[in-house]
N, C-alpha and C positions, 0 to 999 in steps of 0.2 A: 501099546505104549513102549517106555524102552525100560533095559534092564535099570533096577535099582540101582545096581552096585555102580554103574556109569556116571552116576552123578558126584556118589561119594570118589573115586578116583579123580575127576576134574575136579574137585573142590581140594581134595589132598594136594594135586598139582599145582593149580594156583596160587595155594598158602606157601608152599612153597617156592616157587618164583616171585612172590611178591618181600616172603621173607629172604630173599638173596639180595633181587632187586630193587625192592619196594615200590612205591607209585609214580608209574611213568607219566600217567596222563597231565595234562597241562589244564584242564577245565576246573576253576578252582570256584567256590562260593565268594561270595563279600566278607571282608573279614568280621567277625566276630567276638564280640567282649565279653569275657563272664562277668557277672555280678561277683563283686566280695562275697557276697553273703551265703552266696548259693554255689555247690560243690560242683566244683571246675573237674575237668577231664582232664588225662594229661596233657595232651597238648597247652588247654589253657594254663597250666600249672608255671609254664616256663614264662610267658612275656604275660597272662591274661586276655592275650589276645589271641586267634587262631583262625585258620580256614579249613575248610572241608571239601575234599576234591569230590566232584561234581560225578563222575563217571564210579568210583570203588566206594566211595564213603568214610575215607583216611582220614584222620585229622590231623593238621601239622600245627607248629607253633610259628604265629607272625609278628613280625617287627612293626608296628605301626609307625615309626617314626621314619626308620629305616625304608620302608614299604614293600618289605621282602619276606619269603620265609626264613624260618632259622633255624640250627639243626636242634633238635630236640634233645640231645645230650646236652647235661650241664656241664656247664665250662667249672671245673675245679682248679682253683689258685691255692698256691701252698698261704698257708697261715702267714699275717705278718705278726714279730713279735710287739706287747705295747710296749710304746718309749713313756719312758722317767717322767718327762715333758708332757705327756698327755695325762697321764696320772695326776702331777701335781696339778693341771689347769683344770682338772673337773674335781679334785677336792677343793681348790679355792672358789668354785661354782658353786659347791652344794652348800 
């Protein structure tokens, strides 16, 4: 057979080039919905929807509407502050 140790170095290697580059390959599943109810991976976390590439076994986040991937980092918007004006129309609501 061959040496052990040969497999743990390509596998070091890989994670590595995958964690530089991440997933090249283009072969992607059908996309994918989680249930609300049932505990999403991250990927599903971002849109609910997601694909899993076909060749590594990645999972990305996908735009259903859009019909695309999308980057899995959350878009962060600075806070807006509330106005005066929305304050008093949802105490005259309640």
């Amino acid at each position: 057979m061959g040496d052990p140790s040969q497999g743990v170095w390509s596998k070091m290697i890989f994670n590595l080039f995958d964690m530089l580059f991440g997933c090249w390959h283009k072969n992607y599943s059908f996309p994918i919905t989680a249930r609300a109810e049932k505990r999403r991976t991250p990927a599903a976390c971002v849109t609910g929807t997601y694909v899993v590439c076909l060749d590594c076994g990645k999972e990305f986040p996908y735009d259903w509407k859009a019909m695309k991937l999308v980057s899995s980092a959350p878009v962060e918007t600075a806070p807006q502050p509330i106005r005066a004006e929305a304050v008093d129309a949802w105490h005259k609501a309640a």
